[in-house]
N, C-alpha and C positions, 0 to 999 in steps of 0.2 A: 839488431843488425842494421848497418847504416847504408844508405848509397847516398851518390852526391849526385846535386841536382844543376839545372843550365846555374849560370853566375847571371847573380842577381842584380850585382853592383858591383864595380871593379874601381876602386880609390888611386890614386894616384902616385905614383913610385916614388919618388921626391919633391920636395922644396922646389922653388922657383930659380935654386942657385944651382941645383943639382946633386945636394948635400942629402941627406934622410929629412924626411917632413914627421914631423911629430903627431899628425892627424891621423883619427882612428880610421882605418879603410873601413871598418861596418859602421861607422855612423851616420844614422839614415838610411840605412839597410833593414827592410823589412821582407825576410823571405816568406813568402807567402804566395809561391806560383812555384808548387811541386811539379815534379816530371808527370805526366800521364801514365796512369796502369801498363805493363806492357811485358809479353809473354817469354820467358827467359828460355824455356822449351818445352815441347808441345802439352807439357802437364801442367808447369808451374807457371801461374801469375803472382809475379810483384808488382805492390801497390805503396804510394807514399806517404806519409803523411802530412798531412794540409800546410802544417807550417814546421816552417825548418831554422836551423844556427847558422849564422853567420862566422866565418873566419877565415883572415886577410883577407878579407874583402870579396868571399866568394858563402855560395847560402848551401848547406849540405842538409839531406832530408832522412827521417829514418825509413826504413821500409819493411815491410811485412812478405815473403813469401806464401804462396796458398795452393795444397797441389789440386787441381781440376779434376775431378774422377773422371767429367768424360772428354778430359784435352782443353788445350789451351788454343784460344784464335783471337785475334783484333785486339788482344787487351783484356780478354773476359774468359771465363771460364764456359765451353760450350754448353747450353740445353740448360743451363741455369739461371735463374736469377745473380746478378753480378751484384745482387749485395744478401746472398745466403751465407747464414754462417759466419757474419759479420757483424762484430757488437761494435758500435761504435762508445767508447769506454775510455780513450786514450788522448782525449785533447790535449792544443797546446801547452806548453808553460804559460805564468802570466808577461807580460811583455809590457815597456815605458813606450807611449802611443806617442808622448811628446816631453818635457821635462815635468810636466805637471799632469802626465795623466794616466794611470795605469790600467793596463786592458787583463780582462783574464776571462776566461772560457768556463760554459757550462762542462759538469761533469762528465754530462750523456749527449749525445750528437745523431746526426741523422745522416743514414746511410741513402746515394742518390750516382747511380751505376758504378758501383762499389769502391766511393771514395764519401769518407767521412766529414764532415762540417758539424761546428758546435758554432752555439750561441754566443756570443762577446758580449762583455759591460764594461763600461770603461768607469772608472773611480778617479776623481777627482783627489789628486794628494795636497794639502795644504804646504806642505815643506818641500813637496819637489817629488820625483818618480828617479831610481836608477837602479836599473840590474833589475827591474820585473818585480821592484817592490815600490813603497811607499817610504821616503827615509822618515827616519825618527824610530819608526815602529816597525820592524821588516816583517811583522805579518799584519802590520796596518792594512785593510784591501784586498786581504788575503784571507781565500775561502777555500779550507780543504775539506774537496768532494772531489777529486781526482785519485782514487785509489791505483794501485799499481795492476795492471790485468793478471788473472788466473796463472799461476803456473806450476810446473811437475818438477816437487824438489829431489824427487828421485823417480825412477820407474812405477812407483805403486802409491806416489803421494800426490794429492792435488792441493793448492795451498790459492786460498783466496784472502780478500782483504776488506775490512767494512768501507762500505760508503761515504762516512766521512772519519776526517781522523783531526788531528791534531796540528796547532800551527807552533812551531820555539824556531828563534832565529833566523824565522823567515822560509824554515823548510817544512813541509809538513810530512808526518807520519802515520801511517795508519796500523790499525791492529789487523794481523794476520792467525787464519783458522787452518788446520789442518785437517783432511778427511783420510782415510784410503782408498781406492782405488781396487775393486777385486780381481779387474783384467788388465789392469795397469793405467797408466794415463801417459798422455801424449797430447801437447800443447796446448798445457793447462786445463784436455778437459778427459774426464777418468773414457776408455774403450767403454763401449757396447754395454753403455746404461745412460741411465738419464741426468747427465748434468747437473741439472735441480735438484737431485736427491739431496737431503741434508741441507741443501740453503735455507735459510729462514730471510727473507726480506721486510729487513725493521728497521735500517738503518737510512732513509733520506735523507736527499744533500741537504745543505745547509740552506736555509732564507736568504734570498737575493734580492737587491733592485737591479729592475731591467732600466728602469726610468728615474727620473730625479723625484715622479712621486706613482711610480708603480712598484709594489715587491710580490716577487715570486715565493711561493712556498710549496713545498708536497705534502703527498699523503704519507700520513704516518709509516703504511702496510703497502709496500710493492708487488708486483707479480714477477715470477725469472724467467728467465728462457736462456736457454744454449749457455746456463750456468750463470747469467749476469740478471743481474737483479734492475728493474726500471720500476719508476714512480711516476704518478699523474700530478701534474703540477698545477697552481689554482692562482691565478694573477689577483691580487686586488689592487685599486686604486685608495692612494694615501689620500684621507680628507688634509693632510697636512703636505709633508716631506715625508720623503724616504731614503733613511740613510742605513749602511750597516746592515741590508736586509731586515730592517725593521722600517715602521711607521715613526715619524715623530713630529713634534708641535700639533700643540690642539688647538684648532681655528677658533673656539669659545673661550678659549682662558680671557681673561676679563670681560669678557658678555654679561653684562646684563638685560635681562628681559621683563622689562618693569615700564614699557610701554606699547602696551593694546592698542590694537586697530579701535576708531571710533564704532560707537553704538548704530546697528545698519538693520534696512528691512527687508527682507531676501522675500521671494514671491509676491503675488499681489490678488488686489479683493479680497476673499474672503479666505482665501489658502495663503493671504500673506503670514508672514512671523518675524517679529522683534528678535533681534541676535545682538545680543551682550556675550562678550569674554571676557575672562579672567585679569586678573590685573595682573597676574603673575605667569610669565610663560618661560617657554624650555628651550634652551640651544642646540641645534644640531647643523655640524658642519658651518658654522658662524653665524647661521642666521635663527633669529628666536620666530616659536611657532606658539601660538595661545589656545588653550580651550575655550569654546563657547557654547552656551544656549540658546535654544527657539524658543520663544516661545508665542504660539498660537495668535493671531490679532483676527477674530470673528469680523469687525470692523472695517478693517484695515491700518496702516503702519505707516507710520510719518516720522523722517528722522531718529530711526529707531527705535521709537515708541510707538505703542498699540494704539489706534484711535479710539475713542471712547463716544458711546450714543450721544449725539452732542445737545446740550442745552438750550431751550428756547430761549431769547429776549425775557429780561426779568424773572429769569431763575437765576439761583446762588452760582456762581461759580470761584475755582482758583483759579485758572488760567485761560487766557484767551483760547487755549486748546480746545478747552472742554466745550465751548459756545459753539451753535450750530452759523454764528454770526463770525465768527474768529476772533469775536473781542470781548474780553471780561473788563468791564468798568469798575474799578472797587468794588468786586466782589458782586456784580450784577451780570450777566449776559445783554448787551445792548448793541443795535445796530448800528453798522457801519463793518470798517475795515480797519483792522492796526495796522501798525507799520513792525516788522520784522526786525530783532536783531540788525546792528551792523546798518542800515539805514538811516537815511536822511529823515529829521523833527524836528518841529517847531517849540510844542511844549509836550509835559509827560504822555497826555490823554492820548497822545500820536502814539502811541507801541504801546505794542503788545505786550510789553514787560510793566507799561506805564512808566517808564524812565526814560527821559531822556538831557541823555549829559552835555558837559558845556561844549563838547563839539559837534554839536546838533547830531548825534548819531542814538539809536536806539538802542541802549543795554539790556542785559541781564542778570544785572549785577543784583539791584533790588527794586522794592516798588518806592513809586514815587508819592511825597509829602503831602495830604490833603489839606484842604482849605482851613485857617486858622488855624494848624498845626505849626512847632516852631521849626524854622528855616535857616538857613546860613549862606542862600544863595539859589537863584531863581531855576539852578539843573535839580534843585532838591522837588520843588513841588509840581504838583501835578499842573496847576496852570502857568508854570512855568516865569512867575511872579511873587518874589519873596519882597516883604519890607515892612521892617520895622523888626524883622526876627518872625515874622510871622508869614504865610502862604497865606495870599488873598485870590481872587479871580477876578478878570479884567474881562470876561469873555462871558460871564453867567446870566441869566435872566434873571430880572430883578422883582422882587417881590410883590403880588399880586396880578404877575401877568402870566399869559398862558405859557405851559411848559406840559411835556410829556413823558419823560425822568427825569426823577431827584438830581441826576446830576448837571441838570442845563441851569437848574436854579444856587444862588447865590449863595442860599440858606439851606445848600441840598436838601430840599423836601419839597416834591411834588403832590401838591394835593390831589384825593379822589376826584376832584370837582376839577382835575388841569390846570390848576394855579399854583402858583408857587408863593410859601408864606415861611 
């Protein structure tokens, strides 16, 4: 049953010549400012519904009568709650919000002094929006979870409709169940039993986006009341888009995770530990995560590495690490200081790597050329002095004079007696 509600929008009677104007009087008309609840006589309130049709240019609303058992005052039904007995079950149609945008209501809506409001989503139509669809595809954007409310096909029938149904040519249908009624029924719900009886609630509305990357979904299994079946609805956030009531694009699709954080030393003293990851790590939400290891450094942990009890002076070593001096001289521990990686040298013996390249900087690439070894260029040897194809030393003590390591002497060999021969 319909009533008509204030005029929403009123278009204009003619042309500018005075002739008929070809313009739609509801274009741009959006009814959606129904009349107010209001008591027709002292039992019955009628109530409107949220949004309404437009025609010639005037917006008309449907309306629901409700008799009041204990009288009707102000709009509301006295001594009661003014949204008892009120499912809210019956939203909008969908509606064109502009030429390109299609809006359409949640199924179920919430009762708030007994006038009903639903949820909106608006759909983006790529071809255009007209007449509350999407063109192209007239159930493009179209979600049927608006079933038709309970009603009494006869005096002793009550006839309900599933939750969601079906979209062809832009309309939708749902499937319809019959019950009986033992004391009859009246306004869709059976006399003096329980509404509920016989409902089974298994059918939830359809997956929605609320957001360009939030989708709505319910629970499988409703609970009823006053014969109408409600679901709990569970938001999630799309790691991608959300389109269609569904999730789409996967922020990993061509991620590879084939670059680990460098080697690091978490803790310190004696509780520090060396932490190596994996070479190979795993995408989630577009950024790749690695596994890794501790392991234990008694020592302590330097650049990712465990430190090791360090070597005196003239013990063997491999790396300047291992020396309690920081410098491994071919393979000796001797005193002094190297020079670091990536820093300023003069010749190899300067780093710690014992190389150093032709732009005076310290590598680590490999060690440097010893003496009378062959050479190809003065960044090859260790004193930083190639010639003739050969590493010589400009800088060594010469033979028979005093010396303290093999490597100050010319002839690397420091005698027991401190001479070098």
């Amino acid at each position: 049953m319909a009533g008509t509600g204030p005029l929403a929008s009123t278009a204009a009677d003619g042309g500018a010549d005075g002739g008929p104007s070809s313009h739609n009087s509801c274009d741009g008309v959006q009814c959606q400012d129904a009349p107010s609840p209001f008591c027709i006589d002292d039992t019955t309130l009628r109530k409107f519904s949220a949004t309404g049709t437009c025609n010639g240019g005037e917006c008309s609303y449907d309306h629901t009568d409700t008799t009041c058992q204990n009288g009707c005052a102000l709009g509301a039904c006295k001594g009661l709650d003014a949204c008892s007995g009120i499912s809210c079950v019956t939203p909008s149609s969908p509606t064109c919000v502009d030429p390109m945008t299609l809006r359409t209501y949640a199924s179920s809506g919430t009762c708030s002094q007994g006038t009903c409001s639903y949820t909106s989503t608006s759909t983006v139509c790529s071809t255009g929006c007209v007449s509350g669809a999407c063109i192209g595809d007239p159930c493009a954007g179209k979600t049927c979870n608006q079933p038709p409310a309970a009603t009494c096909t006869d005096a002793n029938t009550r006839r309900t409709y599933a939750a969601t149904g079906t979209c062809a040519g832009g309309s939708c249908s749902y499937t319809s169940s019959d019950m009986s009624c033992a004391s009859g029924c009246t306004s869709g719900v059976c006399n003096n039993s329980d509404p509920c009886s016989g409902v089974t609630c298994n059918q939830p509305p359809a997956p929605s986006c609320l957001s360009s990357t939030k989708r709505r979904s319910y629970n499988a299994s409703g609970t009823c009341a006053s014969g109408t079946c409600t679901y709990t609805s569970v938001d999630t956030t799309c790691t991608g888009t959300c389109s269609a009531g569904a999730c789409t694009g996967d922020p990993c699709a061509g991620v590879v995770c084939n670059q680990p954080p460098a080697d690091s030393c978490v803790g310190s003293g004696s509780t520090s530990a060396a932490r190596t990851f994996d070479a190979t790590g795993t995408c989630g939400a577009g950024a790749c995560t690695y596994s890794y290891g501790d392991q234990s450094c008694a020592n302590g942990c330097t650049n990712g590495m465990c430190n090791l009890i360090c070597l005196k002076n003239d013990e063997v070593c491999s790396t300047s690490h291992d020396c309690c001096s920081d410098w491994c001289w071919e393979g000796i521990c001797t005193t002094g200081a190297c020079v670091s990686a990536g820093k300023a040298c003069d010749v190899g013996r300067d780093c710690c790597s014992g190389k150093c390249t032709a732009s005076g900087k310290c590598s680590t690439d490999d060690k440097c050329t010893t003496d009378g070894a062959y050479c190809s260029a003065g960044t090859d040897c260790c004193s930083g002095k190639c010639t003739d194809g050969q590493c010589v030393r400009e800088d060594c003590t010469p033979s028979y004079s005093d010396c303290t390591y093999d490597v100050e002497c010319c002839t690397n060999y420091c005698y027991i007696d401190g001479t070098c021969y």
